[in-house]
C-alpha positions in Angstrom: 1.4 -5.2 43.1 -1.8 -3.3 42.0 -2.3 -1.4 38.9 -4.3 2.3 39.3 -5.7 3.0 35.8 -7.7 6.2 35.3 -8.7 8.8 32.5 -6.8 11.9 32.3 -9.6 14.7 31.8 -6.6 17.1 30.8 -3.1 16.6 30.8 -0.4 19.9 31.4 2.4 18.1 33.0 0.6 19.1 36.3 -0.9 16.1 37.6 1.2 14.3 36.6 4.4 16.0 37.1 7.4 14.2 34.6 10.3 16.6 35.1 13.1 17.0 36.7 14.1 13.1 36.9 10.9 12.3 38.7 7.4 11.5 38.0 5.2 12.7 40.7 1.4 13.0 41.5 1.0 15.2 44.1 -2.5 17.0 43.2 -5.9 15.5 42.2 -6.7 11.6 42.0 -6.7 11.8 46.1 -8.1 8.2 45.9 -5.5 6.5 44.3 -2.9 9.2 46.5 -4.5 7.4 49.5 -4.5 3.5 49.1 -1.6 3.1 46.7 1.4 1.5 47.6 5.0 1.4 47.0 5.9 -0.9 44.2 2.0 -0.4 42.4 1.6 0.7 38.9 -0.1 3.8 38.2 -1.2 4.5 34.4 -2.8 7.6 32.9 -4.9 7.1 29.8 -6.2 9.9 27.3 -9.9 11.4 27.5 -12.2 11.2 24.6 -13.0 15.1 24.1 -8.7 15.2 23.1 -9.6 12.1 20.9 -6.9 10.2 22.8 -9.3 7.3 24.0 -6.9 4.0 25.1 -4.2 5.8 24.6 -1.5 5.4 27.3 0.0 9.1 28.3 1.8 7.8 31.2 2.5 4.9 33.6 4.9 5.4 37.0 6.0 2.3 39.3 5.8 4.5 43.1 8.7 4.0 44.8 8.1 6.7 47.5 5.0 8.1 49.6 5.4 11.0 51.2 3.6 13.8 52.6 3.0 17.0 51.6 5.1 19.0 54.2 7.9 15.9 53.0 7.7 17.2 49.6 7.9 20.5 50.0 10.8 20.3 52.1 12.5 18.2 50.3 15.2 19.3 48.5 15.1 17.0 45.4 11.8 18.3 44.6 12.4 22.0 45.2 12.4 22.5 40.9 8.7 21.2 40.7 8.0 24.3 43.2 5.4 26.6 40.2 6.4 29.6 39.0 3.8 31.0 37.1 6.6 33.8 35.1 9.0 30.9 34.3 9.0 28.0 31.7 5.6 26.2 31.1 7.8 23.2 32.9 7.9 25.6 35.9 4.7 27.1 35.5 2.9 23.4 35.9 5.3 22.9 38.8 2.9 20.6 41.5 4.9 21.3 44.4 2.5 23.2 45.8 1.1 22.4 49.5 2.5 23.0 52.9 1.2 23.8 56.5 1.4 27.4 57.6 3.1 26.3 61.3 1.5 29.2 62.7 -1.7 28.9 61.5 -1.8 25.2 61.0 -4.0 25.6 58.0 -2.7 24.5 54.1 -0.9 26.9 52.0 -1.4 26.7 48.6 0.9 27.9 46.3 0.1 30.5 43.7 -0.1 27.6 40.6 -2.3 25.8 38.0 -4.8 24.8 40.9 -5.0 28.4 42.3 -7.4 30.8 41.4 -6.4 33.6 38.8 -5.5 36.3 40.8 -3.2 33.9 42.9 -5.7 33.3 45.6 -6.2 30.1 47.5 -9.1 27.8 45.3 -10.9 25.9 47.8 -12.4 23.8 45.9 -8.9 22.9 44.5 -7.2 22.8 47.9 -10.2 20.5 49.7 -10.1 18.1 46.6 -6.4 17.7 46.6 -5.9 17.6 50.5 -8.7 14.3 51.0 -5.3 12.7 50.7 -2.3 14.3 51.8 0.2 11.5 50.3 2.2 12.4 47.6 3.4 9.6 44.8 6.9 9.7 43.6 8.9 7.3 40.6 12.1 7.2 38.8 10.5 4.5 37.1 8.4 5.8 34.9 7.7 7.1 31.1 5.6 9.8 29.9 4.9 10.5 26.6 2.1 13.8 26.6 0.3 13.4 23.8 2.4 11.1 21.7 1.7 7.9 23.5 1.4 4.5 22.1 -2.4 3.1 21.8 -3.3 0.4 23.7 -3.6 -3.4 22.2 -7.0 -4.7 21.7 -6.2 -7.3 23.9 -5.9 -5.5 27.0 -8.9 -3.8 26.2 -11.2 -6.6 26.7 -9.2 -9.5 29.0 -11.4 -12.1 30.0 -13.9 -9.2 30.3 -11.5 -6.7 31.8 -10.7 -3.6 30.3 -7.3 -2.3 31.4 -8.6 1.3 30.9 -11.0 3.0 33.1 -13.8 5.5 32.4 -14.9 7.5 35.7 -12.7 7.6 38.8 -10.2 4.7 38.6 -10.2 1.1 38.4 -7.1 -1.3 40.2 -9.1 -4.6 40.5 -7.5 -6.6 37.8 -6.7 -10.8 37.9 -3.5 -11.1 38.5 -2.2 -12.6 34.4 -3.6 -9.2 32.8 -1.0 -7.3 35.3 1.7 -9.2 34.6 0.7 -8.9 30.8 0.2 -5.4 30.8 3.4 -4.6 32.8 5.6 -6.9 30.4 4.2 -4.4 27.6 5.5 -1.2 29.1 8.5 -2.5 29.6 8.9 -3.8 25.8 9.2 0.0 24.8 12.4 0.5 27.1 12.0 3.9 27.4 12.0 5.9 30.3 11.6 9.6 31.8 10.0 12.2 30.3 9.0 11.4 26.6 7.3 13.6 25.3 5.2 16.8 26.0 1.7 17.3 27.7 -1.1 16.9 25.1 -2.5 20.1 26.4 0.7 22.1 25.5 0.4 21.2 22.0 -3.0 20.8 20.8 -6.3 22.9 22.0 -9.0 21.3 20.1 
């Protein structure tokens, strides 16, 4: 059991996804998509241009990997398809990748990671692709931009800092994991907590 810590440049309930009974990062992050593992933690901290530095926004336990063609056939997960007229929920849907069969090349959904006009954004759709695995909990909480700050103490553990600055960071001894995890759980809440820090604040 790893932990996969990383900064959260902007959060819009995109990547990740909270709703609909799952927690799911399907988009962006394709390093941690490609060498996680079922039953590895995955936490999402705030940025320091929202002023949410060691604060937790987020942390999933995977249960599921699956592709993208697995996702967006699948119908549990048809909900998190985006539609850009509906509900900011629906609008930051990440269900949004799937071979053309004819073609063979991706489709990308008009959404967030789309260009305005609804045309494919390549730079979008070659970033997100490097990994094609998508990560999927019911174990999970999310609270936006109302999360709890992180303790001191797992800030500088026997040298380790449990949160990361650029790309991601899942090399941690093995009693600041079990620590860290023992904290998450002493909130015992679950699902979707609150909403994305981008939906409520722009400064």
């Amino acid at each position: 059991m790893r932990i996969h810590s990383y900064v959260l440049d902007h959060d819009y309930g995109f990547a990740p996804n909270p709703f609909h009974g799952f927690c799911t990062l399907a988009t962006c992050k394709p390093k941690i998509r490609q060498v996680a593992e079922v039953g590895d933690y995955v936490i999402g901290t705030g940025c320091a241009k929202r002023h949410r530095t060691g604060y937790l926004i987020y942390y999933m336990v995977i249960e599921e990997i699956i592709t993208y063609d697995e996702y967006w056939g699948d119908t549990r997960f048809q909900r998190k398809r985006p539609n850009l007229r509906g509900s900011k929920m629906q609008a930051f849907g990440d269900n949004i990748y799937h071979l053309d069969l004819g073609t063979g090349l991706w489709v990308q959904e008009n959404s967030f990671h789309s260009l305005k006009d609804g045309s494919i954004n390549n730079i979008n759709l070659q970033d997100d692709t490097k990994s094609i695995n998508v990560l999927v909990a019911s174990d999970f909480a999310y609270w936006g931009g109302s999360g709890p700050l992180i303790p001191s103490a797992f800030r500088n553990f026997q040298g380790y800092d449990i949160c990361a600055k650029r790309g991601h960071k899942n090399r941690f001894p093995d009693a600041l994991v079990q620590a860290y995890t023992k904290w998450l759980y002493s909130f015992q809440a679950t699902g979707c907590l609150g909403d994305p820090l981008d939906w409520i604040r722009s400064d």
